[in-house]
C-alpha angles and dihedrals in degrees: 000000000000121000115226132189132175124199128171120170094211084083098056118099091233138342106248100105091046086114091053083045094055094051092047092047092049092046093046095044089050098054094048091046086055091071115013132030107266140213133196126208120191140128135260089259094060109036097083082065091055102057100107096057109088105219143091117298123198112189109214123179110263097181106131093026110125119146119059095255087053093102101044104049074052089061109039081073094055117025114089132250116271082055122122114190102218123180116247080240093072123087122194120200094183141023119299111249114197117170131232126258106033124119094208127045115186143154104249151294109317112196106221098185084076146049114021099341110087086041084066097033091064086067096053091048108044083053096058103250090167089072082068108032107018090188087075080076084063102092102223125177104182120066129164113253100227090209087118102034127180123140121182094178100102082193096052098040087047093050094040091055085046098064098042100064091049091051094042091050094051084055103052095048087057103051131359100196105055128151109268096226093065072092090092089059081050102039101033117008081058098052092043089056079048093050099040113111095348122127094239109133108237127209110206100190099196089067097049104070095258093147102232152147130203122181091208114175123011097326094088081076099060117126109261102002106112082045093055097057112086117192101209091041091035099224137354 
């Protein structure tokens, strides 16, 4: 198994928390590197802030990329297959075990009835998504959190790109300057309407006693808190 991330800074807001980024990033690539073989995917525009980070780098052309979930959907098309697409949040501290035979590996049940999501959702809806994608008028709580990411079903992941880009599209020809984070509603919100009442076999990883621990959301940005995790004692 091979561990991949992907950064750019061209998809951040501003730049004012890139030195809270690169801690996170170089925690999060050490501990992976203690127990699995890493690369790392990122542009020109951002490598000179990765140097101190020692891995392998792959440059791949970001122009067009907008929302957070840009990169990964990118890569979905082109990495290999042993490949597990994993956030720079999310810190192993030990190897990650994926079992055999699902058609889905993610990182756990999102709900998506609380934090940002209705917040983004009312976009999508007062603009009419359904006329799209009529599954949007199917209520739905449980989505998968795409912080760990690998899908071997070639039909899933098809028809998963696939919707991302119509939906993004959409998007983008409703409103150019869109929070970012409406990615979740792209990126997640999508694949959960996918995955609802279909007969795919899903690997939540969280529940599966992969040790773990991802800083998902704005607690990443807490005082102290990339300091306080200690690869070889977990966390502290």
């Amino acid at each position: 198994m091979i561990v991949s991330f992907c950064f750019s800074i061209k998809l951040m807001s501003s730049l004012d928390r890139l030195t809270i980024y690169q801690s996170i990033i170089s925690k999060s690539v050490e501990c992976a590197k203690l127990h699995h073989k890493v690369k790392f995917y990122t542009d020109a525009e951002t490598l000179k802030y990765l140097e101190h980070i020692d891995v392998e780098k792959i440059i791949i052309d970001t122009n067009g990329f907008y929302f957070l979930d840009d990169f990964k959907i990118h890569l979905l098309s082109v990495i290999d297959d042993e490949e597990v697409i994993v956030d720079t949040d999310l810190f192993l501290f030990a190897p990650l075990k994926l079992k055999d035979g699902y058609d889905i590996y993610v990182d756990f049940k999102d709900n998506c009835t609380k934090h940002y999501y209705p917040e983004h959702l009312k976009f999508f809806r007062d603009n009419n998504i359904d006329e799209l994608i009529p599954a949007f008028n199917t209520p739905i709580t449980y989505i998968p959190n795409i912080g760990i990411l690998k899908i071997p079903n070639k039909k899933l992941k098809k028809e998963y790109i696939q919707s991302y880009y119509k939906i993004r599209d959409w998007t983008i020809s409703k409103n150019n300057n869109l929070d970012r984070m409406a990615s979740m509603i792209l990126g997640q919100y999508m694949l959960g309407l996918i995955l609802k009442d279909t007969k795919y076999k899903i690997y939540y990883s969280r529940l599966n006693s992969n040790y773990y621990l991802h800083l998902s959301g704005p607690q990443k940005f807490e005082i102290g808190i990339i300091n306080s995790i200690d690869i070889k004692n977990k966390l502290l």
